[in-house]
N, C-alpha and C positions, 0 to 999 in steps of 0.2 A: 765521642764518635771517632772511629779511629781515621787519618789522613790519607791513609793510602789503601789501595783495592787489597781486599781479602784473598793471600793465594789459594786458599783451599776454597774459595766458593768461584775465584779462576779457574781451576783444576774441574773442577763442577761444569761448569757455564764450558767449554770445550771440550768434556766427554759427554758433553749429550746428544754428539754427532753420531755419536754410535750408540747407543740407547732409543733414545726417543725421535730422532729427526727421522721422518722417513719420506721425506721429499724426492721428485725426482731432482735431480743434479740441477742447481741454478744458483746463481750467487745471489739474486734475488731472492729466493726461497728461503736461505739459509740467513742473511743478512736480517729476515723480515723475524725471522723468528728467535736471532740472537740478542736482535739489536735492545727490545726492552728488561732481557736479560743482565743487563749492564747497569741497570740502577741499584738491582741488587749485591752485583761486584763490587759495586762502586758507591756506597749511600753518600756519598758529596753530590756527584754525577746529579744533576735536577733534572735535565733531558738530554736525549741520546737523536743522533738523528745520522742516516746512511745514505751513500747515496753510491750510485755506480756511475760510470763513465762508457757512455754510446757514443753512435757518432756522429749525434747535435750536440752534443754537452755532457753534462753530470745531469743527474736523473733519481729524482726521491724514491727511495723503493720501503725505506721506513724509518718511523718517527715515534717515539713515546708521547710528544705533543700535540696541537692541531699548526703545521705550520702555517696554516693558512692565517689563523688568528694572531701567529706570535710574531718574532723582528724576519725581515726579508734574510732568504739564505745569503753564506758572506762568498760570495760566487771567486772574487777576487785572493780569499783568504785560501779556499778551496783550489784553486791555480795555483798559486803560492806550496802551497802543502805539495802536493805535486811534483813542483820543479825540484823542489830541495830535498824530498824524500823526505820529512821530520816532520811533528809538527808546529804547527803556526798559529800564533795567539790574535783573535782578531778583537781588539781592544773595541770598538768601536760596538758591535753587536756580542761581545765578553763568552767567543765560542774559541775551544780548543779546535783546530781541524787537522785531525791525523792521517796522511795518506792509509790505502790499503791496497796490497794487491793479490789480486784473486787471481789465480792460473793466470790466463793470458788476459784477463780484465784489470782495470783499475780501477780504484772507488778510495771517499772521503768519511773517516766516520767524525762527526763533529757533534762535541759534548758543550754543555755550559754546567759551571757548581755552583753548587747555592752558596757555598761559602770560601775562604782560601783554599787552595789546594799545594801542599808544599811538593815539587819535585812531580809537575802536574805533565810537563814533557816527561819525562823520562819513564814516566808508569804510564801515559799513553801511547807512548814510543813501544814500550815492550806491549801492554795489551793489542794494541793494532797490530803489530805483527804475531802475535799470537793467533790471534780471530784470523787474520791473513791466512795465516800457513794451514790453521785447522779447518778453512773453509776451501782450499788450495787441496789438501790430501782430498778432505772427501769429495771435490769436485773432480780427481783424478779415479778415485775409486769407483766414485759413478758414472765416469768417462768408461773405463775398463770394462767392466759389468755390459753398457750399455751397446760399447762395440761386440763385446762377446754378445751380445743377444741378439746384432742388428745381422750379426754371420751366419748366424744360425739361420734365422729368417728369411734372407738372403737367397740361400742355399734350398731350402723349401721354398722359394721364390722360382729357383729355377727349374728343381723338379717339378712344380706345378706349370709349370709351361712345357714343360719336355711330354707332360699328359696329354696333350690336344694339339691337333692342328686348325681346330675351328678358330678363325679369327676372332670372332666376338667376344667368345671365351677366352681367349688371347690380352683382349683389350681392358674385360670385364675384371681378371685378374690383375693387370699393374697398374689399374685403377685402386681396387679392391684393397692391394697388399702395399704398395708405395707409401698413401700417407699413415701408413701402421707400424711404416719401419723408418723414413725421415720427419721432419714436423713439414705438413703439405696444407694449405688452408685449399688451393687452385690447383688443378692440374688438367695441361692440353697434351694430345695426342693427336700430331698432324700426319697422316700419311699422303705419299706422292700420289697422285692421279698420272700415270706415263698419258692419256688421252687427251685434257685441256695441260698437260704439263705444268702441273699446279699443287700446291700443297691444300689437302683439306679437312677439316676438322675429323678425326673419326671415335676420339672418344674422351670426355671431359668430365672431371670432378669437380664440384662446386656446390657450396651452402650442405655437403655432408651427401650431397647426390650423387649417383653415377649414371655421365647420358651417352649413350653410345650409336653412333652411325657410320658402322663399319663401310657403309656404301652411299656416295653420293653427299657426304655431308657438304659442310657450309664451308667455302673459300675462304683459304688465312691472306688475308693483307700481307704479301712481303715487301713490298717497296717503303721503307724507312719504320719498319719492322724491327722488335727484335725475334723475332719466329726467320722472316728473311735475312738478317745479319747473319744467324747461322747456320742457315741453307746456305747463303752464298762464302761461307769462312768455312763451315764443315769442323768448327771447334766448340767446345763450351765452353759458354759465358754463364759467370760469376757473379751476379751484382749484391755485395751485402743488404747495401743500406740505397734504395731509391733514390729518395731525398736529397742523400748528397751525390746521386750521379746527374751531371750535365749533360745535355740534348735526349731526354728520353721521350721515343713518342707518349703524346699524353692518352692515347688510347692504351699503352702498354702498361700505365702504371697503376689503373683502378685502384684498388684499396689495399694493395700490397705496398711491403715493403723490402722482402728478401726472395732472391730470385735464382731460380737454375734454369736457363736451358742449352738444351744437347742434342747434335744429332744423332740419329737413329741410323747407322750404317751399317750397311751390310757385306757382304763378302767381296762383290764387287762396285754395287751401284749403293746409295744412299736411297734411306727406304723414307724418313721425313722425318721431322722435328718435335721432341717433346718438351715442356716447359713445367714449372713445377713452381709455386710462391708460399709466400708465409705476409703475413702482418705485421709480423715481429720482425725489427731490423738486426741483423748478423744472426739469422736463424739458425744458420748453415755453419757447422764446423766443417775442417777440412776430412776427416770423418764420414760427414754425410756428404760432400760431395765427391770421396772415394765411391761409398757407398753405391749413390746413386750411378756412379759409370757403370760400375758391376750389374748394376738392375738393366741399366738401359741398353748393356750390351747382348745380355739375354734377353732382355724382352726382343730387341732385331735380330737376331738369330732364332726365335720361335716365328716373331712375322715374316723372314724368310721363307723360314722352310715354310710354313703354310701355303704362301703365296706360289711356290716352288711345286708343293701337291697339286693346289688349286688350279693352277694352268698344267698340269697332267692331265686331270680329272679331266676338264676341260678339254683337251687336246683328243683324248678317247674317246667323250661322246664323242665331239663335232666329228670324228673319221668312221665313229659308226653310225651316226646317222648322213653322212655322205653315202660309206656304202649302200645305210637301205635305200637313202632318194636314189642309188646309182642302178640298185638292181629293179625298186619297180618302173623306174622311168625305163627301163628295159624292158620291160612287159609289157609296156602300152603299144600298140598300132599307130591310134590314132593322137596327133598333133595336138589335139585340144587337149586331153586328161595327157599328157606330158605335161602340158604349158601350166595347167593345173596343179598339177602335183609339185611343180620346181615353184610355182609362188604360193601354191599353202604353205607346205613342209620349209623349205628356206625362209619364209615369213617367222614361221613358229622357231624357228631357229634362233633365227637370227632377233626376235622380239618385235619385230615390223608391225604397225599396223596398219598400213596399208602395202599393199605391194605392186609392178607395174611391168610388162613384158612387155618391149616396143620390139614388133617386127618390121622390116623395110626389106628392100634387095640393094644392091652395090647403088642403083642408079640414083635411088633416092637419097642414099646418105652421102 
């Protein structure tokens, strides 16, 4: 059996990124399906095991073994590896642990041999950096690809709001098209209420749903919020990882872990706040949270202008139906059908259900 990895079945085992891998971009993905590849590189190698670096720790994403059954991972050995950039022999549980690094991720891949291995650093030293760089391109190639398609989208994002000024349709769409162009498991749409001066829910994604109440919805909690952190900052907040953020309200965190939210401004006035999660910690490349400015600066600029038609429309009825209450309150004679016609018609106006004309002279009031 020969001592050292086979370069032509290395050569193999790293062009099958462009062959057969057809994952989306993750280093998870590509790890999970290199990693039992490596026994065959490698027939010393007895188990292979991967692991990435989030931000509680390192993180098994894959194992030729049951780790569960076999020695505890050498967490220490893996730190070690890390610091030194090489790898680290951990005598004690008899595992190689070779750093890796993946684009802007790091990870530990850690082998054990069934028998001696001569020059066992230095062909895991070159292998991990090999798997490194090959899982590095193609996580930039799948980066590339994915920005070119999130612009496109984007862009058909905004022509389809430039179609309508109906708000619901408004809301229905950056429901609709948001979690198809970032990863969104949650997503809120607060707009301002100017009446109770309030932010309130008007349109939410959730469990693969979309609920919409463009009028009257349900009041956002801003006081120790993070919906009111950025009503009252008028900036977006970033949070990767939950978990490791300190003082988060515990109603803000449900079962999320990565988080966007941004306000909705407008030309002049701020129009409300939308939030956006994931379950997955560091969902968000900086990527998607270009992205999503793009999104959410059109989407305020379609709820503008609507809002902008909306109280036109508006402003036209209410002065033609002034003038007609003006001309037949002119036709009347008598005092009763005036007093009549100004509390049916301004009832129906104005949505009253009940309505009340108090008459008196100076001396009474």
């Amino acid at each position: 059996m020969s001592m050292a990895p086979d370069p032509g079945k290395i050569l193999d085992l790293l062009t099958l990124f462009d062959k057969d891998f057809q994952p989306r971009f993750s280093a998870d993905s590509l790890l999970q399906q290199i990693t039992p590849q490596l026994l065959h590189t490698w027939p010393l190698i007895e188990l292979a095991r991967a692991y990435v670096a989030d931000g509680s720790g390192l993180r098994l994403v894959a194992a030729t073994d049951n780790p569960e059954s076999g020695p505890p991972a050498p967490e220490d050995a893996f730190a070690q590896a890390l610091a030194v950039q090489r790898p680290v022999w951990d005598a004690a549980r008899q595992f190689w642990c070779a750093p890796l690094q993946l684009g802007q991720t790091a990870g530990v891949l850690a082998v054990r041999f069934g028998s001696d291995a001569p020059e066992a650093e230095s062909w895991l030293r070159l292998l991990a950096g090999l798997i490194g760089n090959s899982i590095t391109e193609r996580m930039e190639r799948e980066e590339s690809q994915r920005r070119s398609d999130q612009l496109q989208r984007v862009n058909q994002f905004g022509r389809t709001l430039q179609s309508t000024l109906n708000l619901e349709s408004i809301l229905e769409t950056a429901l609709s098209e948001t979690h198809q162009i970032i990863p969104v498991e949650r997503m809120m749409i607060a707009l301002h209420d100017p009446a109770s001066d309030s932010l309130r829910t008007a349109a939410l994604y959730a469990n693969g749903e979309n609920y919409l109440t463009p009028l009257n919805g349900v009041p956002v909690q801003l006081q120790g919020s993070l919906a009111g952190h950025v009503w009252e900052t008028q900036q977006l907040l970033h949070i990767p990882d939950i978990m490791r953020q300190q003082g988060l309200p515990a109603g803000d965190v449900r079962e999320l872990r990565a988080l966007l939210v941004t306000p909705l401004l407008g030309r002049v006035h701020a129009l409300g706040v939308v939030s956006v999660g994931h379950g997955r910690a560091n969902a968000y490349s900086e990527t998607d949270v270009i992205v999503f400015q793009q999104m959410m600066s059109l989407l305020a600029a379609a709820i503008e202008n609507a809002s902008v038609i909306a109280r036109s429309q508006r402003q036209v009825r209410n002065e033609a139906l002034v003038n007609d209450i003006a001309t037949r309150l002119q036709q009347q004679v008598e005092l009763d059908d005036m007093l009549h016609i100004a509390v049916s018609d301004l009832g129906r106006v104005l949505g009253a259900r009940r309505a009340r004309i108090r008459l008196g002279t100076r001396e009474t009031e």
